[in-house]
KOLKETI-881645 format. One record per residue (C-alpha): residue number from 1; residue in one letter; x negated, y negated, z negated. Coordinates in steps of 0.02 Angstrom, whole numbers. Each point is the difference from the previous one (the first is absolute). Example, Ala and Ser with C-alpha at 12.3 -4.5 7.8 and 13.67 -1.06 7.14 Angstrom:
# residues 2
[rec 1,a,[-615,225,-390]] [rec 2,s,[-69,-172,33]] 
***
This chain:
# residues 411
[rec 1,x,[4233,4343,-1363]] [rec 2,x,[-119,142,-27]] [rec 3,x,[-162,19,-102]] [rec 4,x,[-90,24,186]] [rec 5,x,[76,-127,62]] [rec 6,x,[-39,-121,-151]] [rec 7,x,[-196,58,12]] [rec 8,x,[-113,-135,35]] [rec 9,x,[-163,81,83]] [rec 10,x,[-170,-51,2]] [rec 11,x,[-88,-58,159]] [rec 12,x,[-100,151,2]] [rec 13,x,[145,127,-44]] [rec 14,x,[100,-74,138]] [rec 15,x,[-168,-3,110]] [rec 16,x,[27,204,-19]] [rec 17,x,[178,15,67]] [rec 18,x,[-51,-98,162]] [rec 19,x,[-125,107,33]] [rec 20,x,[101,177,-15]] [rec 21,x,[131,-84,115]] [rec 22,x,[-111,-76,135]] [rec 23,x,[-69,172,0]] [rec 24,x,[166,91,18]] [rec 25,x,[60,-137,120]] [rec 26,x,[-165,4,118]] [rec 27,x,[0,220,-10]] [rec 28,x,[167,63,-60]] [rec 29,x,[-58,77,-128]] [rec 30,x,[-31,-5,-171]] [rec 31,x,[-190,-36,-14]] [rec 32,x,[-122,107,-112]] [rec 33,x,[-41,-75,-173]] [rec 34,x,[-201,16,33]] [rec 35,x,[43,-117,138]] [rec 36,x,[78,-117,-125]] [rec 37,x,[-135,21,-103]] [rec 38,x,[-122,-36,116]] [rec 39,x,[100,-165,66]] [rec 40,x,[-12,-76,-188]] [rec 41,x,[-188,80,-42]] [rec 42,x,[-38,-145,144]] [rec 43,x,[88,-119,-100]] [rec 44,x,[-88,32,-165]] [rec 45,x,[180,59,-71]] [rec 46,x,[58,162,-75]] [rec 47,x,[147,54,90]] [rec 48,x,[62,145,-128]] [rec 49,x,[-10,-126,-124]] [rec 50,x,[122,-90,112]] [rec 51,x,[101,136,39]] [rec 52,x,[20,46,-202]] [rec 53,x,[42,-163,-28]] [rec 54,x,[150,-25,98]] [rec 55,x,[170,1,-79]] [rec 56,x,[116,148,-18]] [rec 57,x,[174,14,-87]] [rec 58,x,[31,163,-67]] [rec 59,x,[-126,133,-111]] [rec 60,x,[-114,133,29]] [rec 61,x,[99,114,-114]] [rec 62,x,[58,195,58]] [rec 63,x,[154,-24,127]] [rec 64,x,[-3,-185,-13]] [rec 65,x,[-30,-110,150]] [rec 66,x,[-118,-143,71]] [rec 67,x,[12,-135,113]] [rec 68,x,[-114,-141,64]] [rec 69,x,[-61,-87,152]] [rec 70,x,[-112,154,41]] [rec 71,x,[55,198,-26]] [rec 72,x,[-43,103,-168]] [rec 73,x,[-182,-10,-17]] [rec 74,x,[-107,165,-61]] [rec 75,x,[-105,14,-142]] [rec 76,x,[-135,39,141]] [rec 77,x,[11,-100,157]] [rec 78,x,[-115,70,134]] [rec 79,x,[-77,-81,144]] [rec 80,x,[93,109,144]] [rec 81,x,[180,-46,-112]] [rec 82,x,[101,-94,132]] [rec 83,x,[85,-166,-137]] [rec 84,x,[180,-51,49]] [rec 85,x,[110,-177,-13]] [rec 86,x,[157,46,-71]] [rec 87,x,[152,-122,58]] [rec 88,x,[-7,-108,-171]] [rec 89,x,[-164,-54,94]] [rec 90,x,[109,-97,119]] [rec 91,x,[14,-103,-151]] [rec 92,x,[-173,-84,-1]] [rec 93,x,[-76,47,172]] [rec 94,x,[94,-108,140]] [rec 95,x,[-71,141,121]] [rec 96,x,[67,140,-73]] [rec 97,x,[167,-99,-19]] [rec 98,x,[7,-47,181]] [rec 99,x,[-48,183,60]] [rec 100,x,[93,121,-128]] [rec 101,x,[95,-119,-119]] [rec 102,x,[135,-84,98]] [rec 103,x,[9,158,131]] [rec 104,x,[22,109,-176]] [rec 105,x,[141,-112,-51]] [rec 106,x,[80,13,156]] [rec 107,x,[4,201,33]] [rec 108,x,[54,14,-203]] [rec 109,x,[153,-91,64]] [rec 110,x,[11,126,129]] [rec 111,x,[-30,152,-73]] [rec 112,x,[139,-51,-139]] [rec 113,x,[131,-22,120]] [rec 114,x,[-64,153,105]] [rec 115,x,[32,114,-179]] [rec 116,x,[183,-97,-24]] [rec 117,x,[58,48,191]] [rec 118,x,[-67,171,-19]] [rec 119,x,[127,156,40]] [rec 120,x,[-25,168,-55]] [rec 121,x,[-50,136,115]] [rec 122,x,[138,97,-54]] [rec 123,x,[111,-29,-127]] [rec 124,x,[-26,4,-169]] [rec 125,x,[-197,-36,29]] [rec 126,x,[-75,-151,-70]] [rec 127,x,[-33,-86,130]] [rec 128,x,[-203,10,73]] [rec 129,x,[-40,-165,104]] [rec 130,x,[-144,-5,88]] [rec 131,x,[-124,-160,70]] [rec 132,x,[-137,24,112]] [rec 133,x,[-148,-106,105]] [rec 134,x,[96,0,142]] [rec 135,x,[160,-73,-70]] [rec 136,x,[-112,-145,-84]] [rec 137,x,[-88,-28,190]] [rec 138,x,[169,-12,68]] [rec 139,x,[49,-140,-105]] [rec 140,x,[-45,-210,104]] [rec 141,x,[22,-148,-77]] [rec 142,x,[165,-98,46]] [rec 143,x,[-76,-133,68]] [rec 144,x,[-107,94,100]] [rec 145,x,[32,151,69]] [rec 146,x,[-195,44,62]] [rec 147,x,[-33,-44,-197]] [rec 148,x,[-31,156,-125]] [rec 149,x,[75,-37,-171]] [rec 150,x,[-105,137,-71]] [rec 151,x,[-178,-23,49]] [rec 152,x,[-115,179,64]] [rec 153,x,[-111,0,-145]] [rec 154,x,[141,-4,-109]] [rec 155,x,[116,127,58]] [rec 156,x,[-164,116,-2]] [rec 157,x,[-25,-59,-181]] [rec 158,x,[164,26,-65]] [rec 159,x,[15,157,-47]] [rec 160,x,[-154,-5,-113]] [rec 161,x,[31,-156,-65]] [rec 162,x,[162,72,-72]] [rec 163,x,[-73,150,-71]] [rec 164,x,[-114,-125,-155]] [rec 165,x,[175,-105,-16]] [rec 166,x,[42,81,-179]] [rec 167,x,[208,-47,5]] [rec 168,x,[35,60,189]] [rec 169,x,[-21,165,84]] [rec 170,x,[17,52,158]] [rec 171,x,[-39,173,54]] [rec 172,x,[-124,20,153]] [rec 173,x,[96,111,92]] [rec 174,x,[-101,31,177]] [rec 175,x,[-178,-100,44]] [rec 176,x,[-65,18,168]] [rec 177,x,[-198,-14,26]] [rec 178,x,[40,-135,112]] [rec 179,x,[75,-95,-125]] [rec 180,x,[184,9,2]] [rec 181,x,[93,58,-150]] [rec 182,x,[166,23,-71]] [rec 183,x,[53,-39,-175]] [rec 184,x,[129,44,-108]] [rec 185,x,[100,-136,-85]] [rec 186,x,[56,31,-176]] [rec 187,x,[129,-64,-124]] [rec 188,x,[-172,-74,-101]] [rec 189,x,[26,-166,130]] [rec 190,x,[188,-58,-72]] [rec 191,x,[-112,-82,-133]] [rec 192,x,[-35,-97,99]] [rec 193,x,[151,-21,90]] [rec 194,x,[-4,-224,-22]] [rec 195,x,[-170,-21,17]] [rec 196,x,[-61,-135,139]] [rec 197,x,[-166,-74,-40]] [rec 198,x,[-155,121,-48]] [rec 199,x,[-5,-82,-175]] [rec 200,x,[169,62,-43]] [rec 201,x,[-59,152,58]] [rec 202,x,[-160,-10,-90]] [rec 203,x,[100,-66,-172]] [rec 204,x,[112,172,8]] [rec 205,x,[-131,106,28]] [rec 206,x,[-92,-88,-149]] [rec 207,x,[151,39,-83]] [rec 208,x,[14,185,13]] [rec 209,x,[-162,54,-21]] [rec 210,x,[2,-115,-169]] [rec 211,x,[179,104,-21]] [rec 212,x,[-96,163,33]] [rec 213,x,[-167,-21,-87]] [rec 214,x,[101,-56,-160]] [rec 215,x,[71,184,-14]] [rec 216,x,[-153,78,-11]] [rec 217,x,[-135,-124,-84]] [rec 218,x,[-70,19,-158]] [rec 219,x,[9,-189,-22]] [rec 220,x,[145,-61,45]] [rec 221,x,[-30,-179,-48]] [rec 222,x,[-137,-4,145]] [rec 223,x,[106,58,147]] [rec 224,x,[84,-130,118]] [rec 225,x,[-142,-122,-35]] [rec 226,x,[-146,-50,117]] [rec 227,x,[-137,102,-18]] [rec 228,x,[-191,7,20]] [rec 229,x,[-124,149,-47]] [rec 230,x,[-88,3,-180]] [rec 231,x,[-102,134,-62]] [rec 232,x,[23,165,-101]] [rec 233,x,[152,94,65]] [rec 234,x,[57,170,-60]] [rec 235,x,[114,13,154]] [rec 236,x,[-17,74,164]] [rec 237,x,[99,-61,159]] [rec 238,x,[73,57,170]] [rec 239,x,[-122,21,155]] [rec 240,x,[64,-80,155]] [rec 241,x,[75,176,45]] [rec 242,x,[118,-3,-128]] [rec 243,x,[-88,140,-107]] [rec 244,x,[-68,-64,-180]] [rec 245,x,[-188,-9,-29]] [rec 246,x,[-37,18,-196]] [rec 247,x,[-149,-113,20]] [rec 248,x,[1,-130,-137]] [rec 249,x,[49,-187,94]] [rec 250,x,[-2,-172,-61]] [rec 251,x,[152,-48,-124]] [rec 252,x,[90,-145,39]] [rec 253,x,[-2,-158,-94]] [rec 254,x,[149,-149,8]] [rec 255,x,[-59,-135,96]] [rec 256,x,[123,-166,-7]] [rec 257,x,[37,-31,195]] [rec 258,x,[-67,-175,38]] [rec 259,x,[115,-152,20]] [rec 260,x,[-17,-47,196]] [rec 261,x,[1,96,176]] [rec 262,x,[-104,-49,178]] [rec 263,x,[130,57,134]] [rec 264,x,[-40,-25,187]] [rec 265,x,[-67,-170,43]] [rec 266,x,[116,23,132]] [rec 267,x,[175,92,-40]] [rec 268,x,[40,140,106]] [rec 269,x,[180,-84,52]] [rec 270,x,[-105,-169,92]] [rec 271,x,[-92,145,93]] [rec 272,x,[129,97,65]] [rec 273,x,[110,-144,50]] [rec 274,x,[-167,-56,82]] [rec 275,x,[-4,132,104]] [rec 276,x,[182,27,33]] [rec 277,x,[11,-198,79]] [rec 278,x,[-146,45,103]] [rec 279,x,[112,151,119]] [rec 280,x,[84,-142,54]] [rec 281,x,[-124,-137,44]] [rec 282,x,[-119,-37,135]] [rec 283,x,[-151,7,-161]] [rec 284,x,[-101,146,-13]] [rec 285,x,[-34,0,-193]] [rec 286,x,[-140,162,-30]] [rec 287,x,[-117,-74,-39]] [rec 288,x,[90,-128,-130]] [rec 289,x,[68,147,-76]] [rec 290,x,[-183,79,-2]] [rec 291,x,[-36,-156,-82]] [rec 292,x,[147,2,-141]] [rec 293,x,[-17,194,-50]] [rec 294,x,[-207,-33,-35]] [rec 295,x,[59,-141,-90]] [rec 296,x,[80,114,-100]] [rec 297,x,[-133,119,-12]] [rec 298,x,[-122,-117,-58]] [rec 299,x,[114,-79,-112]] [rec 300,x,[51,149,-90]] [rec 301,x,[-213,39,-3]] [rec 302,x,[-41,-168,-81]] [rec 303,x,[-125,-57,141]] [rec 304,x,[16,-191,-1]] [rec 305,x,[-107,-20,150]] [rec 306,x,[90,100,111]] [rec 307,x,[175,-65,-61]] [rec 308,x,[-73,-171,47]] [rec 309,x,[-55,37,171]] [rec 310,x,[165,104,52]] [rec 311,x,[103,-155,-69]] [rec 312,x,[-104,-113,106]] [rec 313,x,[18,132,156]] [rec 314,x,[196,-15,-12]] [rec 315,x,[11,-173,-2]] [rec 316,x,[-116,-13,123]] [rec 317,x,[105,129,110]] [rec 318,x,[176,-64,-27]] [rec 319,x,[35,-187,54]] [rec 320,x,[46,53,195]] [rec 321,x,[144,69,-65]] [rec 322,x,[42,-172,-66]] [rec 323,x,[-57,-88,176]] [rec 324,x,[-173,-78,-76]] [rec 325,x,[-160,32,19]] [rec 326,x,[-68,31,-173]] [rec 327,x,[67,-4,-148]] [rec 328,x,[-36,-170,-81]] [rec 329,x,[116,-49,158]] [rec 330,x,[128,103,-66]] [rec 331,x,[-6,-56,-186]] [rec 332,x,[20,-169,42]] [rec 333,x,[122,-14,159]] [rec 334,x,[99,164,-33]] [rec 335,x,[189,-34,-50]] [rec 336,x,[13,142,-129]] [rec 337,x,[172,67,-57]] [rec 338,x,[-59,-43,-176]] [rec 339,x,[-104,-170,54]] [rec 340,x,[-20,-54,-174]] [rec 341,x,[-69,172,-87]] [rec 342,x,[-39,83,161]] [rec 343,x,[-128,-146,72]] [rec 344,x,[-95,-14,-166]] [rec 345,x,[-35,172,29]] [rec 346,x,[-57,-2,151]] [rec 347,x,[-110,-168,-32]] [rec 348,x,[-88,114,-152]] [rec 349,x,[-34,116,134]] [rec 350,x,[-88,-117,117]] [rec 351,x,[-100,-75,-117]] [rec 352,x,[-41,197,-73]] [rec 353,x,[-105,2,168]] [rec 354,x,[-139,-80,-96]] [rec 355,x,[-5,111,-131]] [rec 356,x,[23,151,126]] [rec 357,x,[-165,-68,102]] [rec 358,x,[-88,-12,-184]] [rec 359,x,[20,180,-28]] [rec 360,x,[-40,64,176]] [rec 361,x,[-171,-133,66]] [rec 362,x,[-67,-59,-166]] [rec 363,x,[-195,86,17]] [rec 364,x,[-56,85,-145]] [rec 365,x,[-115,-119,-111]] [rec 366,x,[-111,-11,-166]] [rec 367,x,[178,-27,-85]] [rec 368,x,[153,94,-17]] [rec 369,x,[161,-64,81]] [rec 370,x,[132,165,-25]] [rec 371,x,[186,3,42]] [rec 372,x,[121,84,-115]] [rec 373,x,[174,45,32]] [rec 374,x,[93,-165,-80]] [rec 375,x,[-83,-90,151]] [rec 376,x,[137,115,115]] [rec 377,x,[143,-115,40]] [rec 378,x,[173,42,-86]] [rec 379,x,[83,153,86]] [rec 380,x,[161,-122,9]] [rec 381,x,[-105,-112,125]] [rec 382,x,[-47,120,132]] [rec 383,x,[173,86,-14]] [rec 384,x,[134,-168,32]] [rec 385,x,[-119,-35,146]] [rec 386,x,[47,195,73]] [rec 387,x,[168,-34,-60]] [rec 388,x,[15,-145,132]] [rec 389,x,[-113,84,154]] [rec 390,x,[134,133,-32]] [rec 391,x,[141,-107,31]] [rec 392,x,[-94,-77,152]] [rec 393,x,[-25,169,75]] [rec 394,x,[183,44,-26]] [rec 395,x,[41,-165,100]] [rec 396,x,[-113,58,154]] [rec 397,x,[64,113,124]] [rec 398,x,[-107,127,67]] [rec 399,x,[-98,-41,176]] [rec 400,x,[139,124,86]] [rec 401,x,[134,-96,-69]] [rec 402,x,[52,-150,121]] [rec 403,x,[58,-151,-81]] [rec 404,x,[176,-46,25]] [rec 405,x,[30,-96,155]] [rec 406,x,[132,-139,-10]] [rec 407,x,[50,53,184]] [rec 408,x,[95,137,51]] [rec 409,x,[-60,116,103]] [rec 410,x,[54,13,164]] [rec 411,x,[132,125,35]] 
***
């Protein structure tokens, strides 16, 4: 693991990511920080606080290198400075996972293999292989060949997003104003030639810029460890161009990482499987996964309320899958495949209802009656019960599928 991985945010730190990816996700582009600013003013909050306070591996030191959930920030930030996620964000925003993370893990693979099959142009060349928007459009899923892997937004991303990714380049070799580019692939993606999962990726990156800023830093005894600003630097630091701005910057001060991690209330495997059973079932399942990814989003935000009422929705949403009604019917006359485990899960769900209905009808009063995130049921709950509607959906064929007839047809 990685010291940005390890990192344990506040509500209001986390609170910050969201909102630079909802903006990026609702625009396509990175949003202006006096937009940020003026999102958190609202909510009595001081975003560059927030911003400073986010962990970085690394050090601000002449030719070193930084990495963190956002890219380098200036000395000065203005208002009309656009702020960018950087892929370790995928990390602890479930938005930013589903949109750039997992697609990002996927096109590394490619682009590694793309640089191993590479010829020469003419012999004794290195070889120059080249990726572009059109090749990533051209690319459907397997099991469903009018299904994208690689979403718009991200293909129009990409090429950015790689340029604030200190341990991979890939030169921008052609960029269209309507959008489509071509890019370069260089030998800078063999490391990392057996990455899978965007925290392995994340953990090497971590590892070379520790690698890198350790050659250059005055301190070595304070690279590689997770980092938050101080005060009183005699260092300057790179701009976001590349080019080094002498203005004096925060030092950076050891910060322990802390012991535990919140990953996705609902894991990213459950979801795709989710929606892989549902291209071959009569259920139309939008909406549920709607339901599931603001889960997420809410989850990853700390707001108890809204977890409460999304878990409620999805309950409430699911049991015609398993031929009831609703889904106290289905906790206690469904034959799960774990009936034991799988049933006592399902029973805590139905009786959640009432705490659900609590949080969403209870008028306000002369006394306070808050909910808090330890009144969200278990992640483990919610995700058997998707584990069986999976294998339900798997077991229905699709409304153009005819069931098998036990007479022949008639030659």
């Amino acid at each position: 693991m990685n010291a940005l991985a390890d990192a344990s945010l506040e509500p209001a730190q986390r609170k910050l990511l969201v909102h630079i990816a909802e903006a990026w996700l609702r625009t396509g582009e990175w949003p202006q920080w006096g937009y940020i600013q003026h999102t958190f003013d609202r909510l009595d909050l001081d975003a560059e606080d927030l911003l400073r306070s986010l962990p970085r591996v690394g050090a601000h030191t002449v030719f070193a290198a930084s990495y963190g959930y956002t890219t380098a920030i200036p000395h000065h930030l203005g208002e009309n400075d656009p702020i960018h996620l950087t892929i370790a964000a995928s990390l602890v925003v479930e938005q930013v996972m589903e949109a750039i993370g997992i697609p990002f893990s996927k096109v590394l693979q490619k682009m590694v293999r793309a640089y191993l099959q590479a010829e020469p142009s003419h012999p004794g060349e290195a070889p120059r292989p080249l990726m572009s928007s059109s090749d990533l459009r051209r690319v459907y899923s397997r099991h469903d060949h009018h299904q994208r892997i690689y979403p718009d937004p991200f293909i129009r991303a990409l090429p950015e997003l790689m340029l604030y990714e200190p341990a991979i380049a890939a030169r921008n070799k052609a960029r269209s104003e309507d959008g489509e580019w071509q890019l370069e692939i260089t030998r800078s993606v063999l490391l990392f030639r057996d990455v899978r999962h965007i925290a392995d990726y994340v953990d090497k990156t971590c590892e070379t810029v520790t690698a890198t800023a350790a050659q250059y830093a005055g301190d070595t005894g304070r690279t590689g460890s997770l980092l938050v600003p101080t005060s009183d630097s005699q260092f300057g630091s790179f701009d976001e161009t590349g080019l080094w701005d002498p203005t004096p910057v925060p030092p950076l001060a050891p910060l322990a990482p802390p012991a535990d991690t919140r990953p996705p209330y609902l894991d990213a495997e459950t979801l795709d499987d989710l929606e892989d059973a549902a291209h071959n079932t009569q259920w139309q399942i939008g909406k549920l996964l709607a339901l599931c990814h603001e889960l997420n989003s809410n989850h990853a935000a700390q707001n108890p309320y809204a977890c409460v009422a999304l878990v409620r929705a999805i309950t409430d949403h699911i049991p015609p899958i398993f031929g009831h009604k609703d889904f106290a019917q289905v906790a206690a006359n469904h034959s799960f495949s774990m009936q034991r485990t799988d049933k006592a899960h399902a029973k805590y769900l139905a009786d959640f209802k009432d705490i659900a209905h609590d949080a969403l009808h209870r008028p306000i009063g002369p006394s306070v009656h808050t909910h808090t995130m330890d009144d969200v049921p278990a992640p483990t709950r919610l995700r058997a019960i998707l584990r069986e509607l999976i294998t339900l959906m798997r077991k229905t064929p699709p409304p153009h599928e005819p069931a098998a007839s036990a007479t022949p047809p008639t030659p």
